[in-house]
C-alpha positions as a Markdown table, in Angstrom:
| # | Residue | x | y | z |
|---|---|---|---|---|
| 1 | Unk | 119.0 | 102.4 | 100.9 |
| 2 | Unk | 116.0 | 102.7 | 102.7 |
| 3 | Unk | 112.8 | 102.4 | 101.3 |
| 4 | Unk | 109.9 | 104.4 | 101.9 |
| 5 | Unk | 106.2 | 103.2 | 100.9 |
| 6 | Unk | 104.0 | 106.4 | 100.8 |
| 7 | Unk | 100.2 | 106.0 | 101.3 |
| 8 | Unk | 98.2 | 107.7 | 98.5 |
| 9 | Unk | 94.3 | 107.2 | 100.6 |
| 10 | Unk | 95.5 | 110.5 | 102.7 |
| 11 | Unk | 95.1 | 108.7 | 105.6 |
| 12 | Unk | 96.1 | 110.7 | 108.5 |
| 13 | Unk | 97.2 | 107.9 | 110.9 |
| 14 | Unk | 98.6 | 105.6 | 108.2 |
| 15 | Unk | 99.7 | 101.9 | 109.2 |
| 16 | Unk | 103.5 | 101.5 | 109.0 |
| 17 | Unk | 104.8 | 98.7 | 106.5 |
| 18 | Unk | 107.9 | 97.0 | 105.2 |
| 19 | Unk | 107.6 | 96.4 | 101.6 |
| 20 | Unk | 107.3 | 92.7 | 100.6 |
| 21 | Unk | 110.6 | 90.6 | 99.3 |
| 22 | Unk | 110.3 | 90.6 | 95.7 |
| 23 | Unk | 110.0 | 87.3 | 93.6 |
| 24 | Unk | 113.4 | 86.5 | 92.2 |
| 25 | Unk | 111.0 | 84.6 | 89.4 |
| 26 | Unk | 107.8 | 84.6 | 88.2 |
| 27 | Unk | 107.8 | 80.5 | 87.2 |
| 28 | Unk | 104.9 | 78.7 | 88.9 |
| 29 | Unk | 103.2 | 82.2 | 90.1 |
| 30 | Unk | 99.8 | 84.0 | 89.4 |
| 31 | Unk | 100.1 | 87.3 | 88.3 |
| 32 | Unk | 96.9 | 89.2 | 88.9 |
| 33 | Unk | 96.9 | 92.2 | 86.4 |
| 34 | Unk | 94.3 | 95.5 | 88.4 |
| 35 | Unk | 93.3 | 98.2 | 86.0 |
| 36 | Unk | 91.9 | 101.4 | 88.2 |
| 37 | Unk | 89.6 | 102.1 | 85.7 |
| 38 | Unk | 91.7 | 105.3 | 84.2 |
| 39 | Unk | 91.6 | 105.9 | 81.3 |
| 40 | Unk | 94.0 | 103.3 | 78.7 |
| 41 | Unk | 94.7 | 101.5 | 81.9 |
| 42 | Unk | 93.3 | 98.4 | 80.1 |
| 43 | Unk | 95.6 | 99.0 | 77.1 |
| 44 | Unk | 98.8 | 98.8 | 79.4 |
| 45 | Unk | 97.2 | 96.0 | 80.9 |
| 46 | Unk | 96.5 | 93.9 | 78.0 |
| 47 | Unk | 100.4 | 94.7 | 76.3 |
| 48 | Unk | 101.7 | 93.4 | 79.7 |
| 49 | Unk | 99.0 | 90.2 | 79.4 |
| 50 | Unk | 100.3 | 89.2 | 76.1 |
| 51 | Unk | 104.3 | 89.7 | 77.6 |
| 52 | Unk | 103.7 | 87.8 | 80.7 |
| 53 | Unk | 101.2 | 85.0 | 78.8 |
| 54 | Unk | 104.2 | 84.5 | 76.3 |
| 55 | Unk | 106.7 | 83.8 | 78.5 |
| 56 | Unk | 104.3 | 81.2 | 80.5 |
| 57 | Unk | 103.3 | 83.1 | 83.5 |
| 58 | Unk | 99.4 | 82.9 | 84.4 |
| 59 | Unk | 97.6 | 86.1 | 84.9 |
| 60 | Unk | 94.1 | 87.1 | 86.2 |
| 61 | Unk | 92.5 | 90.6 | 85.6 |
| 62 | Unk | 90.9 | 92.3 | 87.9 |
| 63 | Unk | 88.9 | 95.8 | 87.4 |
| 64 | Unk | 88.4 | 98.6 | 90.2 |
| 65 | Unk | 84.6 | 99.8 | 89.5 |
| 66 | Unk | 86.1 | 103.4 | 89.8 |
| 67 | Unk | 89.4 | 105.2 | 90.2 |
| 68 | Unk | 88.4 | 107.6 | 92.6 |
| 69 | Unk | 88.1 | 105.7 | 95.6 |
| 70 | Unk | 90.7 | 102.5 | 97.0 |
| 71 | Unk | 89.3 | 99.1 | 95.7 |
| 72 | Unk | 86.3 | 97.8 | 97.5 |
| 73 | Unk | 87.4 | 95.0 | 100.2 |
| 74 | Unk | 86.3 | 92.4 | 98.3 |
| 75 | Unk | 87.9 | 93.1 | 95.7 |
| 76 | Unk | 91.2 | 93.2 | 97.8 |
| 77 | Unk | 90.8 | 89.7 | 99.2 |
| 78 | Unk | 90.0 | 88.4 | 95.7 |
| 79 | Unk | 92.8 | 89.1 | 94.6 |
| 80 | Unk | 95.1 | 88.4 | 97.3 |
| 81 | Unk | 93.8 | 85.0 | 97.7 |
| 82 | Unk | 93.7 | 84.4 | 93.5 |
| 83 | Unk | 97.2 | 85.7 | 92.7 |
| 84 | Unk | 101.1 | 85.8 | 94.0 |
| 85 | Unk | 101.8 | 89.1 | 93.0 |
| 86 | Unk | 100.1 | 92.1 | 91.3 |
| 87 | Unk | 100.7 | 95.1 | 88.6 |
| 88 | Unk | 98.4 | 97.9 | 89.0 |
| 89 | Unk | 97.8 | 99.5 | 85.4 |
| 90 | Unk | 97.4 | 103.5 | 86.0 |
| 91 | Unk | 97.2 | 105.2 | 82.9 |
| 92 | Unk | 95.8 | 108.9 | 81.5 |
C-alpha cells in the first residue's frame, strides 16, 4: 500500500515527500511532544508525557503560539535539531 501524505497549509504547488522510516524503538531517542495550542491539546500531551517518561524515553515540549497558522520557522528547526521524532497533540 501506498501512502499518501496530504498537506493541510492549502498550498497550491505543494512539495512532494516520502514519509520517513519509522523508529522500530524509541530506546536512546528524544521525543519532542508539539501542542498546536487547541484547545485540551496540553492534556493529551501531558497523559502521553507521563506514558513515554515511564517507560524511559526523554521528551521535550514544545508549544505553537497559535493554531491557526503552521509553526513559526524557528520553532521548526528547534525542534528538529532538539528531538528524533515528534507527536503533534491536536485536540477540541
Amino acid at each position: 500500500m501506498n501512502a499518501v501524505l496530504l498537506d493541510p497549509t492549502g498550498e497550491c504547488d505543494p512539495v512532494q515527500r516520502s514519509p520517513l522510516a519509522k523508529p522500530a524503538t524509541l530506546a536512546g531517542l528524544t521525543v519532542g511532544l508539539l501542542d498546536i495550542s487547541k484547545a485540551r491539546g496540553d492534556v493529551f500531551l501531558d497523559r502521553l508525557d507521563e506514558m513515554f517518561k515511564a517507560r524511559g524515553v526523554v521528551t521535550r515540549r514544545y508549544k505553537k503560539p497559535t493554531f491557526a497558522r503552521p509553526a513559526p520557522i524557528s520553532l521548526v528547526q528547534e525542534i528538529a535539531s532538539q528531538c528524533d521524532v515528534v507527536v503533534e497533540g491536536l485536540a477540541d
